[in-house]
C-alpha atoms as an extended CHARMM CRD file, in Angstrom:
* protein
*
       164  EXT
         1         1  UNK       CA              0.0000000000        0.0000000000        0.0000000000  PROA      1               0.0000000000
         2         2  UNK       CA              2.4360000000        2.1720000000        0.6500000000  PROA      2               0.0000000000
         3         3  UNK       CA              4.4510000000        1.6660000000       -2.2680000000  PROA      3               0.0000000000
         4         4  UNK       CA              1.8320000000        2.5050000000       -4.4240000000  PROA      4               0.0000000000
         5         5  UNK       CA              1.4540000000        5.7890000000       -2.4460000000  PROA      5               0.0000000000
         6         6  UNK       CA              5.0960000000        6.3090000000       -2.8360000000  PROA      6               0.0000000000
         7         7  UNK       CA              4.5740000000        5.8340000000       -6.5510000000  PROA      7               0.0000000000
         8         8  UNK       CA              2.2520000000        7.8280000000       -7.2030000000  PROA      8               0.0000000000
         9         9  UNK       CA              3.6940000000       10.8670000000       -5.9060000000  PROA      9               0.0000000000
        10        10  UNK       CA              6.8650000000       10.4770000000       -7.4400000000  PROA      10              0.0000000000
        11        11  UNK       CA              5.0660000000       10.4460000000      -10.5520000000  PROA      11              0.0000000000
        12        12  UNK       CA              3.0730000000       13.5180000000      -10.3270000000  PROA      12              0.0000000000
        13        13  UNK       CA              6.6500000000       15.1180000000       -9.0390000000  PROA      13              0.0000000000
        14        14  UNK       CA              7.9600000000       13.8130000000      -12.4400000000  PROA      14              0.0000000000
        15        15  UNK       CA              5.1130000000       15.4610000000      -14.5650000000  PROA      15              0.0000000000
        16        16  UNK       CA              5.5410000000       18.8160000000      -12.7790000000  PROA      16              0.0000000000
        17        17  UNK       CA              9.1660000000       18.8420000000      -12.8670000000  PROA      17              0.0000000000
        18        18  UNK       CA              8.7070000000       18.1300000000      -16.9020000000  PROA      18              0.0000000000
        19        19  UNK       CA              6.5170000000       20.7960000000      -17.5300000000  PROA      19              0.0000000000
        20        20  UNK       CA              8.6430000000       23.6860000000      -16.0980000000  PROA      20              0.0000000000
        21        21  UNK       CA             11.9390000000       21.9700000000      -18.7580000000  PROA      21              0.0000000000
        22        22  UNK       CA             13.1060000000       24.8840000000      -20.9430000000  PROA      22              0.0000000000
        23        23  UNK       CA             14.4510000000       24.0860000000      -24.1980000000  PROA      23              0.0000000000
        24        24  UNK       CA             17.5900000000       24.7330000000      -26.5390000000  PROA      24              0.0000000000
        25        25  UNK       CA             18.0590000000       23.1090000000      -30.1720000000  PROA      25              0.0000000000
        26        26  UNK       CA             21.3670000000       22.9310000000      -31.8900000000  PROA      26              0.0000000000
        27        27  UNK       CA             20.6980000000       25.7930000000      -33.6910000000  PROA      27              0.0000000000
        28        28  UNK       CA             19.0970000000       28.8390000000      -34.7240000000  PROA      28              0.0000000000
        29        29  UNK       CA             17.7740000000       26.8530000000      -38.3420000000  PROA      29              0.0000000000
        30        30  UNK       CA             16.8880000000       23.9610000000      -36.1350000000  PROA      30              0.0000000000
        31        31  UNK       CA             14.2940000000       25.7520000000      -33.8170000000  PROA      31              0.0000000000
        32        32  UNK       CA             10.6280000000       24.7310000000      -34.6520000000  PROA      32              0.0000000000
        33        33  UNK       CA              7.7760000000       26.7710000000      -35.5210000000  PROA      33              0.0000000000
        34        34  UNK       CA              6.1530000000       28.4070000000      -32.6500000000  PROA      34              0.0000000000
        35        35  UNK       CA              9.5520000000       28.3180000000      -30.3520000000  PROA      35              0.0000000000
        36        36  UNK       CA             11.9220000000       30.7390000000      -29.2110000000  PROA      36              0.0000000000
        37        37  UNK       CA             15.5850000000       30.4050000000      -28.4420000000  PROA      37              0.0000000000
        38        38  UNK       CA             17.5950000000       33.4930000000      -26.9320000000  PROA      38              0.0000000000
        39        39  UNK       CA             19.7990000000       34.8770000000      -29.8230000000  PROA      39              0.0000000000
        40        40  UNK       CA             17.7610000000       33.8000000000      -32.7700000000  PROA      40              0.0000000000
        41        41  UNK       CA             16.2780000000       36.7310000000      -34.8380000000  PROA      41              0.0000000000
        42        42  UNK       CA             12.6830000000       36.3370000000      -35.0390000000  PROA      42              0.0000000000
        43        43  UNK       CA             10.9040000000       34.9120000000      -38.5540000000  PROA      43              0.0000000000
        44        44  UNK       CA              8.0630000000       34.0030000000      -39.9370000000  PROA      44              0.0000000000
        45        45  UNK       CA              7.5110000000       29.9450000000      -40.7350000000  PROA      45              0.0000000000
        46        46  UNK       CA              5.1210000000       27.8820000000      -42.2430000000  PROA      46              0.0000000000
        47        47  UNK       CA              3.2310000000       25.9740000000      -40.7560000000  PROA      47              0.0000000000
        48        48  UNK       CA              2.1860000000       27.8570000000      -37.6920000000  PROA      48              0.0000000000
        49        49  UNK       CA              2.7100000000       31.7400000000      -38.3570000000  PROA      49              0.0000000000
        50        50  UNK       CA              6.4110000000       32.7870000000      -36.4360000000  PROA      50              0.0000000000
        51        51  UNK       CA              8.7140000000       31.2020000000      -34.3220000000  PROA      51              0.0000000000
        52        52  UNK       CA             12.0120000000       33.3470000000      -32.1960000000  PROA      52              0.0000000000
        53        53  UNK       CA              9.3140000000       36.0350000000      -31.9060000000  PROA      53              0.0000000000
        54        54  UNK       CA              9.5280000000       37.6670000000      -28.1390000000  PROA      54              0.0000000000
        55        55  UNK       CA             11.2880000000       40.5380000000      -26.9420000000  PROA      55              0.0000000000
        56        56  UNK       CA             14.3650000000       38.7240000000      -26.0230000000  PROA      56              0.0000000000
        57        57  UNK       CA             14.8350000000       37.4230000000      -29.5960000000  PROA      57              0.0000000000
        58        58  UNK       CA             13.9650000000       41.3240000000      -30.7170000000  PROA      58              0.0000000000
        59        59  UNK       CA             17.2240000000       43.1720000000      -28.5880000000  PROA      59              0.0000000000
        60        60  UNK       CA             19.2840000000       40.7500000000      -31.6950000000  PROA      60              0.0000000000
        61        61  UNK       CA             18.3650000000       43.4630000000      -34.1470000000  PROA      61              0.0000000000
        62        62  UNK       CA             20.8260000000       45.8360000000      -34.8050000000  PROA      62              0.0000000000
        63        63  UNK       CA             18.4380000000       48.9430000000      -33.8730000000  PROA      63              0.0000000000
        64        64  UNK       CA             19.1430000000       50.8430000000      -30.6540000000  PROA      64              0.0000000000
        65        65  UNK       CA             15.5650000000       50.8250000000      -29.7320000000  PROA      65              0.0000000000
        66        66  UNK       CA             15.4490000000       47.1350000000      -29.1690000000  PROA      66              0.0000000000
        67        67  UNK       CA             18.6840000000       47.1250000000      -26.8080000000  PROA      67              0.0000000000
        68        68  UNK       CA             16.2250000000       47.5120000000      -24.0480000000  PROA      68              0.0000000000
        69        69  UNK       CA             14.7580000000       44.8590000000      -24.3570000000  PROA      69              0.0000000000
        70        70  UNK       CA             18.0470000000       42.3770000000      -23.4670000000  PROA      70              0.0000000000
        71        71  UNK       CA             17.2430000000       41.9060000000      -19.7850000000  PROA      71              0.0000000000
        72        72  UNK       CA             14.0770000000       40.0770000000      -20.7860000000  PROA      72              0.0000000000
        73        73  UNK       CA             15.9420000000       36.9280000000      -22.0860000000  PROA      73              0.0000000000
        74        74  UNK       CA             15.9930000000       33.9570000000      -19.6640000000  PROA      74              0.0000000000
        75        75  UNK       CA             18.8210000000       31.5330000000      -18.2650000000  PROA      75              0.0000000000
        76        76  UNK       CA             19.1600000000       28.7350000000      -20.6180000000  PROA      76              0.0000000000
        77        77  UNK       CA             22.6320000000       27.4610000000      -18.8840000000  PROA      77              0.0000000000
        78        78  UNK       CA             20.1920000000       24.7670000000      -17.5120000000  PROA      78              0.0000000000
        79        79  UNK       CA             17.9840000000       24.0750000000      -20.6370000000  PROA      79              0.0000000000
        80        80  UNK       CA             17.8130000000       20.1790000000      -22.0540000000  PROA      80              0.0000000000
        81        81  UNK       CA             19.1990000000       19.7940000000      -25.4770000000  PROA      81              0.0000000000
        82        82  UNK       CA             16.6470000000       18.8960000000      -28.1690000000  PROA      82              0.0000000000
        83        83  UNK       CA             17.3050000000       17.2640000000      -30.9160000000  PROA      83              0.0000000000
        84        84  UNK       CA             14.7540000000       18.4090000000      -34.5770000000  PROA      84              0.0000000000
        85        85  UNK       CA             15.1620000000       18.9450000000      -37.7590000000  PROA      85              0.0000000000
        86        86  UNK       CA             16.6080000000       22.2500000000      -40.1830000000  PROA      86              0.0000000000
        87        87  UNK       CA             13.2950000000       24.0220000000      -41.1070000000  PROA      87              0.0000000000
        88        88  UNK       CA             13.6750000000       25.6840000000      -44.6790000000  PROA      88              0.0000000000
        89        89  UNK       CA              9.7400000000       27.0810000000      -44.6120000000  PROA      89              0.0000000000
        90        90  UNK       CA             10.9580000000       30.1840000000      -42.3720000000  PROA      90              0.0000000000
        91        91  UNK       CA             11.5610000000       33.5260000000      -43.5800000000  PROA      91              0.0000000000
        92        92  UNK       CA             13.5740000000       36.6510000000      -41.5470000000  PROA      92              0.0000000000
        93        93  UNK       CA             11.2940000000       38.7580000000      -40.3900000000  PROA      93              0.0000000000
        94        94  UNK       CA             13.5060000000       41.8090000000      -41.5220000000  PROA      94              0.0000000000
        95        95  UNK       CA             13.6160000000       40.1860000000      -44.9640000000  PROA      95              0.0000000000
        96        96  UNK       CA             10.0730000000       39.1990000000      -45.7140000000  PROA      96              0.0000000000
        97        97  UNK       CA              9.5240000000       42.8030000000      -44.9290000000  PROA      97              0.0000000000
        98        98  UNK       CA             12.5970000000       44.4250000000      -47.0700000000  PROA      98              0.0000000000
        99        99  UNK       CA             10.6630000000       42.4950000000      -50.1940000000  PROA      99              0.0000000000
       100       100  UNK       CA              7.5430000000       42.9010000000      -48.9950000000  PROA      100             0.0000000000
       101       101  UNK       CA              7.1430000000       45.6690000000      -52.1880000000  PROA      101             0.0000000000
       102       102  UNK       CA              8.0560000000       42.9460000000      -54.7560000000  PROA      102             0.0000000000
       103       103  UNK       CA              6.4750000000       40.1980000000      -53.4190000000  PROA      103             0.0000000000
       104       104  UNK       CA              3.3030000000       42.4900000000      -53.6330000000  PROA      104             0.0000000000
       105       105  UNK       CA              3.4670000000       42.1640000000      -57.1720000000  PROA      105             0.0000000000
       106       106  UNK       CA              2.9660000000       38.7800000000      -57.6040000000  PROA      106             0.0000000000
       107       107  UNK       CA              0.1820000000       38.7520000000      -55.4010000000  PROA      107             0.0000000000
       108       108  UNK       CA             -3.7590000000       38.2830000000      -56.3080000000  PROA      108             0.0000000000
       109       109  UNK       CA             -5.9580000000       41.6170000000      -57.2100000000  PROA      109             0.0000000000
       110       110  UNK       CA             -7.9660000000       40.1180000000      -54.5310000000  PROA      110             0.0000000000
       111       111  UNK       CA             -5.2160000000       39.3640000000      -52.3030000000  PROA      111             0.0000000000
       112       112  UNK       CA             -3.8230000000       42.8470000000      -52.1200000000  PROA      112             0.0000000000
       113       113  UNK       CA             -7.2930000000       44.0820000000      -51.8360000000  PROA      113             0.0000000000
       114       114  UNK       CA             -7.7760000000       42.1030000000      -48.8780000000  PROA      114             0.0000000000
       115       115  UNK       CA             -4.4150000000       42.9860000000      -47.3700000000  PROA      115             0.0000000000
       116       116  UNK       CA             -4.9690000000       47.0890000000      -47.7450000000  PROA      116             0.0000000000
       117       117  UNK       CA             -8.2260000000       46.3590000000      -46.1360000000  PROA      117             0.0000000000
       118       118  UNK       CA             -6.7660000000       44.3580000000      -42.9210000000  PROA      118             0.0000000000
       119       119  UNK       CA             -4.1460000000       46.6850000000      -43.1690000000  PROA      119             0.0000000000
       120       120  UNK       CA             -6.6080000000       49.8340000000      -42.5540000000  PROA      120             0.0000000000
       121       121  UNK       CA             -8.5530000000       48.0390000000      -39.3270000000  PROA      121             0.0000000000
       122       122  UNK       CA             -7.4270000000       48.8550000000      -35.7120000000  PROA      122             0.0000000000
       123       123  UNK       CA             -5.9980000000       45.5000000000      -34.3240000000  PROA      123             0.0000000000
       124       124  UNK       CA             -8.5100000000       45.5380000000      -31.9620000000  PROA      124             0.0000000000
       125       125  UNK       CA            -10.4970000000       44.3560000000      -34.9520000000  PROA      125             0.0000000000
       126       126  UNK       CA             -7.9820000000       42.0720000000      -36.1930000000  PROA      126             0.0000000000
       127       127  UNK       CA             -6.8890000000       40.4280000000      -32.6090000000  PROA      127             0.0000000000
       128       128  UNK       CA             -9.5430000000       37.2990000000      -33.1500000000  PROA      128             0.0000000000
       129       129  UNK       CA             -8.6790000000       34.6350000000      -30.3070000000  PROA      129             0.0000000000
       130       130  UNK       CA             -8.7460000000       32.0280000000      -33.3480000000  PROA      130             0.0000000000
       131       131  UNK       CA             -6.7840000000       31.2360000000      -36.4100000000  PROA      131             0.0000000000
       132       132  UNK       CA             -9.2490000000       31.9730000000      -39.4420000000  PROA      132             0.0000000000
       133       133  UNK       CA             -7.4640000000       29.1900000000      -41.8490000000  PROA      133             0.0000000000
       134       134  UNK       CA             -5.7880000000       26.7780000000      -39.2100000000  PROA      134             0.0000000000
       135       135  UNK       CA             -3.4330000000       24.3150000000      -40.5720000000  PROA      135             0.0000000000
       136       136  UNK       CA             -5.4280000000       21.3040000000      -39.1520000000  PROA      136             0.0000000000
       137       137  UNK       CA             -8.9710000000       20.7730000000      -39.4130000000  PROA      137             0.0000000000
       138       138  UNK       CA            -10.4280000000       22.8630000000      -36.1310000000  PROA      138             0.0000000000
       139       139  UNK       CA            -12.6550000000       19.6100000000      -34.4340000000  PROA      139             0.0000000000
       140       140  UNK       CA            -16.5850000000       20.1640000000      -33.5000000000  PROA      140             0.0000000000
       141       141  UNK       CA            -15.4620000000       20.7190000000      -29.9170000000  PROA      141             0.0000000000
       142       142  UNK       CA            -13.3450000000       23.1210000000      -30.8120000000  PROA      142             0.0000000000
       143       143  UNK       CA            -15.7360000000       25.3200000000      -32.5700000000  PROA      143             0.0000000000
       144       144  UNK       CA            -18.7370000000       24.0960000000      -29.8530000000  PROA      144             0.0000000000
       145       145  UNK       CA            -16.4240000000       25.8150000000      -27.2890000000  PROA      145             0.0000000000
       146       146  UNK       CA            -15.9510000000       29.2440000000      -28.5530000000  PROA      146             0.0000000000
       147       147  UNK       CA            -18.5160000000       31.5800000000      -27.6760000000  PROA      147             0.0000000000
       148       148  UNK       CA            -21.2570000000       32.3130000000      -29.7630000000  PROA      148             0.0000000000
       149       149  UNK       CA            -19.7710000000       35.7730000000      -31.2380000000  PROA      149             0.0000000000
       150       150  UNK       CA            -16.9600000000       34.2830000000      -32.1750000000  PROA      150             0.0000000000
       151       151  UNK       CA            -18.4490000000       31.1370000000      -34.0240000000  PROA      151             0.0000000000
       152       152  UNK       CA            -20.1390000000       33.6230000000      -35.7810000000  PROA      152             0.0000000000
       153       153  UNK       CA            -17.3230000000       35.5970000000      -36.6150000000  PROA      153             0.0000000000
       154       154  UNK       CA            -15.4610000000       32.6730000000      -37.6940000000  PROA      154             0.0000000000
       155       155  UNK       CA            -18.0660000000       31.5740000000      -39.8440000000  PROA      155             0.0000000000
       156       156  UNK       CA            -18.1050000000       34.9000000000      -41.8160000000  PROA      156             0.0000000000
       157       157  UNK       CA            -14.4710000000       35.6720000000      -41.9790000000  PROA      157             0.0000000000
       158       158  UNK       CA            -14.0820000000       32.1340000000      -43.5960000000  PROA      158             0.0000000000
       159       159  UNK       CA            -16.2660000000       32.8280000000      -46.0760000000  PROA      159             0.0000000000
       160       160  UNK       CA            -15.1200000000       36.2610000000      -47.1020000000  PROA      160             0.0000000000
       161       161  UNK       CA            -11.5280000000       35.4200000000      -47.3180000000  PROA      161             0.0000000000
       162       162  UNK       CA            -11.7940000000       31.8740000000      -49.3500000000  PROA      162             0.0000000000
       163       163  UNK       CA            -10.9240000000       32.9610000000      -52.4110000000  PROA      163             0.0000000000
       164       164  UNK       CA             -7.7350000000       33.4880000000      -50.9910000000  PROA      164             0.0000000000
């Protein structure tokens, strides 16, 4: 009886201890979408939308005004090594927007049209708590959990930016 006890705890300790693991990867090429790693410039990736994007990651630009922001990176002395693969679907974030004007110009009429329009909107209007094309297939439960306001809004963003 008591070893079970005895198991059990040491178990949940495990699960907790696991959680609060930070992470470093080999390098700045093999950091996944949606992570950060201190002295990685931020960019944009495919499939989720950015990964090396928080202030820490920012202070790497050569700008003075984002010096500041170097006491916000965290210890990573103790970090576990992980081991993942080069991601070549990632961008520079300073790069996608130095080209931003030519890649404009192989975009869709419609495309731009609905870019200058997002573009115009206060982000209060643009901040929706949900990705609008996810890349996986959002589940009923998903959707059955939002609030009603924002099923709705979902529903009618979808269908105005399909053509896409």
């Amino acid at each position: 009886m008591t070893l079970k006890t005895k198991n059990k705890s040491s178990n949940t300790k495990n699960k907790s201890s696991n959680a609060s693991i930070c992470k470093v990867y080999k390098s700045c090429a093999h950091v996944p979408c949606g992570a950060t790693m201190n002295k990685c410039t931020p960019s944009y990736c495919y499939p989720n939308s950015s990964k090396n994007w928080n202030y820490c990651n920012m202070s790497n630009w050569k700008s003075r005004r984002y010096k500041k922001y170097k006491s916000s990176c965290s210890d990573e002395s103790k970090c576990v090594l992980v081991k993942t693969k080069k991601n070549n679907n990632s961008v520079d974030v300073l790069t996608l927007h130095n080209k931003m004007p030519y890649i404009w110009r192989f975009l869709k009429p419609e495309t731009r049209k609905h870019m200058v329009l997002l573009a115009k909107k206060p982000i209060k209007h643009i901040n929706i708590p949900f990705s609008v094309f996810s890349h996986t297939k959002p589940n009923s439960r998903f959707i059955n959990n939002m609030t009603k306001k924002n099923r709705n809004r979902l529903y009618k963003l979808r269908k105005k930016y399909r053509s896409i």
